[in-house]
C-alpha positions in Angstrom: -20.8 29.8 31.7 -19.1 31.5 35.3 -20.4 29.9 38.5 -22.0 33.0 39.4 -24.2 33.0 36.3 -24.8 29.3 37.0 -26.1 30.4 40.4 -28.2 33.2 39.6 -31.2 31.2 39.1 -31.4 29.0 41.7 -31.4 32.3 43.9 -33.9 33.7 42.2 -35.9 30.9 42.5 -35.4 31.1 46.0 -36.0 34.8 46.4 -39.5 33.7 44.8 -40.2 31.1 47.3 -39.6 33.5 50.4 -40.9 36.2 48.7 -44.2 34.2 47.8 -44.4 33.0 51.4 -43.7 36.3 53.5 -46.8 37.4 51.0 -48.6 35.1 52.6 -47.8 34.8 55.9 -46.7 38.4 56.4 -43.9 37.6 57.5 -40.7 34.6 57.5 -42.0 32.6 60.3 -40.0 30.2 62.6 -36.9 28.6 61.6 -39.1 25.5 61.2 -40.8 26.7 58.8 -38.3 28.3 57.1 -35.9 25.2 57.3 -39.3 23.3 55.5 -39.4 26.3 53.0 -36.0 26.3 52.2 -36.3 22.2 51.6 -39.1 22.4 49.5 -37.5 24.9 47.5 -34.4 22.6 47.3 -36.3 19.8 45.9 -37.6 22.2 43.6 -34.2 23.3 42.1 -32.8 20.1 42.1 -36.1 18.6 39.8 -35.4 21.4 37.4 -31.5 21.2 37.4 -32.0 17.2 36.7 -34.7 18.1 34.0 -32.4 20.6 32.3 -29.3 18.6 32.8 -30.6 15.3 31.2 -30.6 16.7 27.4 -26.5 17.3 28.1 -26.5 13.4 29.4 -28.3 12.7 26.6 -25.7 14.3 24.0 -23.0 13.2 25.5 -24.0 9.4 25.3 -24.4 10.2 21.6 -21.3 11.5 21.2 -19.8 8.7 23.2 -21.6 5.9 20.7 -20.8 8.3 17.5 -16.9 7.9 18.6 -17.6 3.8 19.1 -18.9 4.1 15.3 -16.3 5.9 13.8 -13.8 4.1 15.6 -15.3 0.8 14.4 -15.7 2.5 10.6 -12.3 2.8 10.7 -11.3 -0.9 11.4 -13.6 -1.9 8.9 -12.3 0.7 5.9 -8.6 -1.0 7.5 -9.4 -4.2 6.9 -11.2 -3.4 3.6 -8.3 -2.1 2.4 -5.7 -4.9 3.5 -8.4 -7.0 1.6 -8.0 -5.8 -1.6 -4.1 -4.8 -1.0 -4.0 -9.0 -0.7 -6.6 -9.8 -3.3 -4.2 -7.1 -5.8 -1.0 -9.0 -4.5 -2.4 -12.7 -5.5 -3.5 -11.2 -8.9 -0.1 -9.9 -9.0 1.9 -13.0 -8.3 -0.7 -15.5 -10.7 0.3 -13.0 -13.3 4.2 -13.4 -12.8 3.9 -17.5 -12.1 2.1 -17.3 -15.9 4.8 -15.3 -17.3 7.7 -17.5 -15.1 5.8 -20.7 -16.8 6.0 -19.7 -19.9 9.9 -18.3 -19.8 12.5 -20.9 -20.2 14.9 -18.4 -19.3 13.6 -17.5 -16.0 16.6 -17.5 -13.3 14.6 -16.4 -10.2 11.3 -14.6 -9.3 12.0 -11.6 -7.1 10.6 -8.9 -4.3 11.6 -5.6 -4.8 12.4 -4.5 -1.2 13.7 -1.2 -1.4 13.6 1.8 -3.7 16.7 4.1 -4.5 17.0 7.2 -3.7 19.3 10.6 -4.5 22.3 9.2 -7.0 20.1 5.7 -7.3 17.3 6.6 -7.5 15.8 5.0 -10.9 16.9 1.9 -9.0 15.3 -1.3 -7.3 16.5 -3.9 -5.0 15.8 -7.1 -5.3 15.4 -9.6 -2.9 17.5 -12.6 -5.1 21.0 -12.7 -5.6 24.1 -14.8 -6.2 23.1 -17.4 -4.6 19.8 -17.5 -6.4 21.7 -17.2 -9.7 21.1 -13.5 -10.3 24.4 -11.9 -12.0 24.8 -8.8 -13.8 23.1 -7.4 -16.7 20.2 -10.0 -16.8 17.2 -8.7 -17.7 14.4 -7.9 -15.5 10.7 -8.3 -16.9 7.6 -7.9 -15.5 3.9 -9.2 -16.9 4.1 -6.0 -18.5 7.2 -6.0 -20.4 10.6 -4.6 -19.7 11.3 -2.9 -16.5 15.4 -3.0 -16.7 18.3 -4.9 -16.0 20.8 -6.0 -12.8 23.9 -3.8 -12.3 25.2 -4.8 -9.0 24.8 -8.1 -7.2 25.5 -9.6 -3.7 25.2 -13.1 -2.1 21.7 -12.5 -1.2 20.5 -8.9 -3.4 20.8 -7.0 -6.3 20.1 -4.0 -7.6 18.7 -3.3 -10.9 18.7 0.1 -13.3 14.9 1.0 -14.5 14.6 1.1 -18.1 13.8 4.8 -16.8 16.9 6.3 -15.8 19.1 8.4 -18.5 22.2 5.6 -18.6 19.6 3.1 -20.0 19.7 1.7 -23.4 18.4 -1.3 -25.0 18.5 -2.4 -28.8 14.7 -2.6 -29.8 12.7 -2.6 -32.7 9.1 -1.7 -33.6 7.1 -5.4 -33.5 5.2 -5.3 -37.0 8.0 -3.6 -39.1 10.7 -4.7 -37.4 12.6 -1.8 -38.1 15.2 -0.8 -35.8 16.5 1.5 -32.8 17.8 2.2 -29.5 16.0 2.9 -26.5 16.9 5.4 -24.3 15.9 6.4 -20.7 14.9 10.3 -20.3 14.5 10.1 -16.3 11.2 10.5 -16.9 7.7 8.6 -17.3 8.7 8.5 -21.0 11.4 7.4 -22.8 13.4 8.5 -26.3 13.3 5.8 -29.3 16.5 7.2 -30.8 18.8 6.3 -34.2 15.8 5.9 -36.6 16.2 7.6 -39.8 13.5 10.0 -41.2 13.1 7.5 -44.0 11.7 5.0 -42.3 8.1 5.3 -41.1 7.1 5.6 -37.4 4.2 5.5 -36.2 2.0 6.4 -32.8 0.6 3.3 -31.4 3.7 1.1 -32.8 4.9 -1.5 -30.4 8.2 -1.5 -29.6 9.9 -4.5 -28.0 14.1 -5.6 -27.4 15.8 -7.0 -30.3 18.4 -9.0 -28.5 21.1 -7.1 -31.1 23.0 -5.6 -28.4 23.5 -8.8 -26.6 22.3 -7.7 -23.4 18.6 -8.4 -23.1 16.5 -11.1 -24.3 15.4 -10.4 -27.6 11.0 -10.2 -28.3 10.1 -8.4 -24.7 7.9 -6.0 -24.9 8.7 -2.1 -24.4 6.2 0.4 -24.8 4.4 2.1 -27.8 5.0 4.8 -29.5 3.1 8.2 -28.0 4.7 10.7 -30.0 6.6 11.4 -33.6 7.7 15.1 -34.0 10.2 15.9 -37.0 9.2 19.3 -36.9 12.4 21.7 -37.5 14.1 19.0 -36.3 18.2 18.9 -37.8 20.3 16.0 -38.4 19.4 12.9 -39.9 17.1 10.9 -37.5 13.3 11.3 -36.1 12.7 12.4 -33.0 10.2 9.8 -31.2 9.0 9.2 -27.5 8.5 6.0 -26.3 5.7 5.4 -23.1 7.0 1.7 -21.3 4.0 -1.0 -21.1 5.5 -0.9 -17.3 5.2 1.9 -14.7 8.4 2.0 -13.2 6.9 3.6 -9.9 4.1 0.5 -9.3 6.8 -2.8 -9.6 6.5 -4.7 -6.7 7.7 -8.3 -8.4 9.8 -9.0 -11.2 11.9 -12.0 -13.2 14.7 -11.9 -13.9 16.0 -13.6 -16.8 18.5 -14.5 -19.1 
């Protein structure tokens, strides 16, 4: 609103007041009385300016408490949320002391601090290294199973490859029939169960775990299961199978590493 809309009815207000008076009077009178008038009719503007103006005080305390709440919902939803990222964490590590209990093969339990990116990225680095008796091509587990192995190694780090990545293999074999493959990242979620002959039966829902044959990893860790079997005009002599890892490769945040 302009100030000269703002204005326009206190002075008609006060054109009523003299107007009302010189009605009365028949004319303005002395400046007395007009200095009286012209009080009276100040008081009178400023009661109904205060009356109108006391809804606006009125919101704007509101809005003033409404921003308090929400400022004080979001410190709570904050500290709800470091809450459960600690209660998730503690879950997390009880899992891996279990698994690090029952491994007599455990070398070290480790943080991944980093991610890889570009060229590395179906890579992690670990917070254990050399000196914590990490070396190359250990294997990495997780309460889920397999998540890779180390490739590169410093005093105090070490990188490992996710079972992920399309220069992974492993020697596996499927749990109950112990028939046997090779598993191989796809750079994808899923990965390839290749080398199996179209003879011997595969099956969705088979678990597949490492068969130490390739004397790399630790032979009876867990994999994945079979999600898909498709020999459909399919040449050459083996079946073409996808594997799905027990392990997200995107969610590790602790690992063993064994040997």
């Amino acid at each position: 609103m302009s100030r000269k809309k703002a204005l326009l009815p206190i002075v008609v207000i006060i054109s009523f007041i003299l107007m009302t008076y010189q009605s009365k009077k028949g004319h303005f009178g002395s400046p007395a009385q007009i200095s009286s008038l012209l009080d009276s009719a100040h008081k009178t503007i400023a009661s109904l300016t205060g009356s109108l103006s006391q809804p606006f005080k009125r919101l704007a305390l509101r809005e003033e408490e409404n921003t308090r709440l929400r400022q004080r919902v979001d410190e709570l939803l904050l500290e709800r949320d470091r809450y459960l990222d600690a209660v998730l964490e503690n879950k997390r590590l009880k899992e891996l002391l279990k698994l690090q209990e029952s491994s007599k093969t455990t070398v070290a339990a480790a943080r991944v601090v980093a991610r890889g990116t570009g060229h590395w990225e179906h890579t992690l680095v670990l917070d254990k290294g050399l000196k914590d008796g990490v070396a190359k091509d250990m294997t990495v587990i997780t309460p889920m199973g397999l998540a890779g192995k180390i490739i590169s190694v410093t005093d105090s780090f070490s990188r490992m490859l996710l079972l992920s990545d399309i220069n992974f293999s492993a020697a596996v074999r499927v749990r109950e029939t112990r028939k046997e493959g090779v598993l191989a990242g796809t750079g994808t979620r899923t990965c390839m169960l290749k080398y199996v002959p179209y003879e011997e039966e595969i099956k969705t829902g088979d678990v597949i775990a490492t068969s130490g044959l390739d004397s790399l990893f630790v032979p009876g860790v867990p994999v994945g299961y079979v999600s898909k079997v498709d020999n459909k005009g399919l040449g050459g002599n083996f079946q073409y199978i996808e594997l799905t890892p027990f392990q997200d490769s995107s969610r590790i945040e602790e690992v063993l590493v064994i040997r």
